[in-house]
N, C-alpha and C positions, 0 to 999 in steps of 0.2 A: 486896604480892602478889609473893612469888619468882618462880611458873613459871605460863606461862599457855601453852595450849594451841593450838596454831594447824590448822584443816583446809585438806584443798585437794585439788584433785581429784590428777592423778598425772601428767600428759603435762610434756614439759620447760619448757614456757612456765608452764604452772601451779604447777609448784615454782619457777621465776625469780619471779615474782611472791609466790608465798609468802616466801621466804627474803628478797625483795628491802621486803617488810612486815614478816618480822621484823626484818630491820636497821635496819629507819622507829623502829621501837620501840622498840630497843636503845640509839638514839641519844639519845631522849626518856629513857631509864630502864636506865641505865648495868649495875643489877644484875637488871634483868628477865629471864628463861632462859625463852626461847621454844622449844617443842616441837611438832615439824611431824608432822600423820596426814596420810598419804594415803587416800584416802577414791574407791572406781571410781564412777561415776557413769553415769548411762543411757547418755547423748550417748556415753563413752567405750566403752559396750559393745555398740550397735549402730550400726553403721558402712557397712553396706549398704544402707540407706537413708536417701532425702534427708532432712533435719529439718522440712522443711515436710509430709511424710508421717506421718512420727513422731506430730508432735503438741511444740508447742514448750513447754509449762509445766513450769519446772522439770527441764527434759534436761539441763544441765549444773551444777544445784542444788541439785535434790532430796532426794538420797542424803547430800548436805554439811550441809542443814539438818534429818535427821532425828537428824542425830550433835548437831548443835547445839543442839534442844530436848531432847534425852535427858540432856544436862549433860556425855556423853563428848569433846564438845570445848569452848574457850569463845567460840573466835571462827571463821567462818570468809573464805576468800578470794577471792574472784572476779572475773574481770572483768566489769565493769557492765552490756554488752551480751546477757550472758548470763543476767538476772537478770528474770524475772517483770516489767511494772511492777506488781503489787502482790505483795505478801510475805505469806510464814504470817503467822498470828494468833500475835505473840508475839514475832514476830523485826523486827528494825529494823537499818538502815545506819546504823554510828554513826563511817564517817568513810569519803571517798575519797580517794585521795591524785593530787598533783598529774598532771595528763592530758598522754601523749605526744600527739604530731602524731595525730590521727584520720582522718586519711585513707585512704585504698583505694590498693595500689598494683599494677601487672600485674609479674610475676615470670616473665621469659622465661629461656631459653637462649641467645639471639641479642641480647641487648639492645635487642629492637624497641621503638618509642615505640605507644600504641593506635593512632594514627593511620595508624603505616605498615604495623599489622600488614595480611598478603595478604588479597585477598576469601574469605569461608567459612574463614580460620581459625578453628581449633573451642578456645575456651579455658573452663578447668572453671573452675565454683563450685557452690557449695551452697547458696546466699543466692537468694533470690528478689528481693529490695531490686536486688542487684548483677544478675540477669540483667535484670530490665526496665528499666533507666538503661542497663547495654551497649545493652541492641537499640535505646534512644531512640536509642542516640547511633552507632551500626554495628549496622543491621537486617542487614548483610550474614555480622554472624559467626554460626558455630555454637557455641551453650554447653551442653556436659555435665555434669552431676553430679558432682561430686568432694568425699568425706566425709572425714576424717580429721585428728591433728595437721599442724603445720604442715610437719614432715620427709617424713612421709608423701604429703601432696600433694605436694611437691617429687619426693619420686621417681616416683608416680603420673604427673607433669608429661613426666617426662624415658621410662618405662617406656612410655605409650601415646603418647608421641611430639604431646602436646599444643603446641601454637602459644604457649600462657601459660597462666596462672591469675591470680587476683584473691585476695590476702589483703590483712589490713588490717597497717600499715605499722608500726603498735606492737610485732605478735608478732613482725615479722622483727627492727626492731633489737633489741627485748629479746633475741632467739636470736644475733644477732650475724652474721645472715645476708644485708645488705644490696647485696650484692655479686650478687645475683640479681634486684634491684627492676634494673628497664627503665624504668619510667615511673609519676611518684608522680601522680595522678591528682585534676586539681582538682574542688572540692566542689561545681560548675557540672556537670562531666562527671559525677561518683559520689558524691552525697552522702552521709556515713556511717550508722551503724547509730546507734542512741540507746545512749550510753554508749560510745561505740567509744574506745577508748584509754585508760581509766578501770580503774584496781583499786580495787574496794569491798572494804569490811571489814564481815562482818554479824556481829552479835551478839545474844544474848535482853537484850528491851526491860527487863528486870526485873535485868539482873545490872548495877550501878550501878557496882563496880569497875573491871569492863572496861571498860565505856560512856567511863570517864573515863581510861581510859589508854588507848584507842586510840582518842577524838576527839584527841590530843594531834599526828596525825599527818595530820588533816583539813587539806585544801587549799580554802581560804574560795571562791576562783572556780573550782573545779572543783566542789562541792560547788553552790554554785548553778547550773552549765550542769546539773548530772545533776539538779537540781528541776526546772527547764521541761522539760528531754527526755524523762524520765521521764514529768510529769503528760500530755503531749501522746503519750506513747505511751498510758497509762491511759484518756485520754479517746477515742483512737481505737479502744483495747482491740486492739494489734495485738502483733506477737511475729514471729517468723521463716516464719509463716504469710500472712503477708502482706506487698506490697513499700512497707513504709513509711521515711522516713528523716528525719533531724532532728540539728542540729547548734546548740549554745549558745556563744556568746563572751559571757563578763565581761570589762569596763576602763571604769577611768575612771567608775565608778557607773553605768555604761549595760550592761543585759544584751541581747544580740538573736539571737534564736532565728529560726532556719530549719527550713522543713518539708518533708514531699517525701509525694506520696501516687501511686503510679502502678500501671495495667494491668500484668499480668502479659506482655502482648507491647510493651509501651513507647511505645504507641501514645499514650496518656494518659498525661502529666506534669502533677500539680500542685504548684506552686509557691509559697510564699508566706512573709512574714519578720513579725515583731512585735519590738518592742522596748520597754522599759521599765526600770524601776529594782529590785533586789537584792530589795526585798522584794514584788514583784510576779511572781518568779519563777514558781511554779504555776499564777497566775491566766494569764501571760503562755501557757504551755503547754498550758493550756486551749483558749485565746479563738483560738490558732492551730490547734489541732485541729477547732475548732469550726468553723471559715474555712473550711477544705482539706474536712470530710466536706459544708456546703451548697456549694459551688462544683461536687462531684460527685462529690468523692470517698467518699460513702456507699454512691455506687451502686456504683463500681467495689469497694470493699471487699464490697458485699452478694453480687454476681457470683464473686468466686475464693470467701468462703465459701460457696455454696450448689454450687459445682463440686468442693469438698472432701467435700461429704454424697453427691454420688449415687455 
């Protein structure tokens, strides 16, 4: 196959990671000529509002995966967190590649640590996961809404004279913009999103070519942490609508997955870990969802959806 077709959405981290999968590929297949579409997508076009109002299926994938079953592109790119956990009918992940640090980091002006930020400082995010973990852990600050690329919130940060903001630590190094993080924020204080640090490659389950030239670039333990976080988002059936979070380490043959289920004012934290071996990955994603919604977290999920309907 000469040339194969790469989407993605269009913000500067989304073309870093495109260009930074075609180069995965190119390395694999010296005469492969990878061709990038940019491709607008909802998330990108409406901006004024939170994403937990929106409506979170497919906001930053939808538009990518209708170029992808149409056959106008062949693969596309994404990062993991932004992806359904379950997929159109037709389309499948057929490789992720190796996971930067997942972590949450605060991005000041003053290089404050969260700790020493002052009382009622007001720091934005968009994330509902990220406001009820802040208020567990400083009921004292204020957090406002803030939509946008990562440059964007930056200036947003600095134009309403916000205290900080919370992005996750992947899209600053990949921008090269690290000299803004103040404090990388342990998985105890902000546990990440599911998939948080993670570029997937999707592709149609049927196109066998691609399938085999872009698993060439799959990461075997990043590829299993995004089985368990994925199946334990599917089993909670959660998304940016709710403050769910989950983190997977593979080594050593032992996989161990962590979970996070909490209230929208942080009042309720549920906590809980599973561990087990490579090919127990989804069952393991399961049995941990399963934990977190009898312990109570079914009720607190039933509570913020039924405050979405009135």
């Amino acid at each position: 196959m000469g040339t194969i077709r790469l989407g993605t959405r269009g913000s500067k981290l989304a073309v870093w990671q495109a260009e930074y999968t075609a180069a995965q590929l190119k390395k694999q297949n010296p005469d492969l000529n990878v061709q990038i579409k940019i491709i607008k997508t909802t998330g990108d076009k409406v901006l004024d509002v939170a994403m937990a109002k929106i409506g979170d299926k497919g906001l930053f994938t939808k538009e990518l995966e209708v170029e992808l079953k149409r056959g106008t592109i062949d693969l596309a790119v994404h990062s993991l967190k932004d992806m359904p956990a379950e997929l159109e009918a037709g389309l499948t992940i057929s490789a992720v590649l190796a996971r930067e640090n997942p972590a949450d980091v605060l991005l000041t002006m003053n290089n404050a640590q969260l700790s020493d930020l002052p009382a009622q400082a007001v720091i934005g995010t968009s994330s509902l996961r990220r406001r009820a973990q802040l208020a567990a852990w400083r009921p004292d600050l204020q957090i406002v809404d803030i939509r946008g690329n990562v440059e964007t919130r930056l200036r947003k940060m600095q134009e309403q004279g916000l205290d900080g903001i919370i992005l996750a630590y992947a899209g600053i190094k990949r921008l090269g913009l690290e000299e803004y993080i103040s404090d990388i924020l342990s998985y105890e204080t902000m546990m990440p999103a599911v998939g948080q640090g993670i570029i997937a490659v999707e592709t149609r389950d049927t196109y066998d070519e691609v399938r085999k030239i872009v698993s060439a670039i799959n990461d075997h333990a990043t590829h299993l942490a995004a089985l368990a976080e994925r199946s334990f988002l599917a089993a909670i059936q959660g998304g940016c609508q709710v403050p769910v979070a989950a983190y997977a380490r593979y080594s050593d043959g032992c996989l161990e997955l962590s979970g996070l289920i909490a209230s929208l004012d942080g009042d309720i934290i549920l906590r809980d870990c599973r561990k087990g071996t490579a090919a127990e990955a989804e069952e393991i994603g399961r049995f941990l969802a399963n934990s977190l919604l009898q312990s109570g977290g079914a009720e607190i999920l039933d509570h913020i959806r039924n405050m979405g309907e009135r």
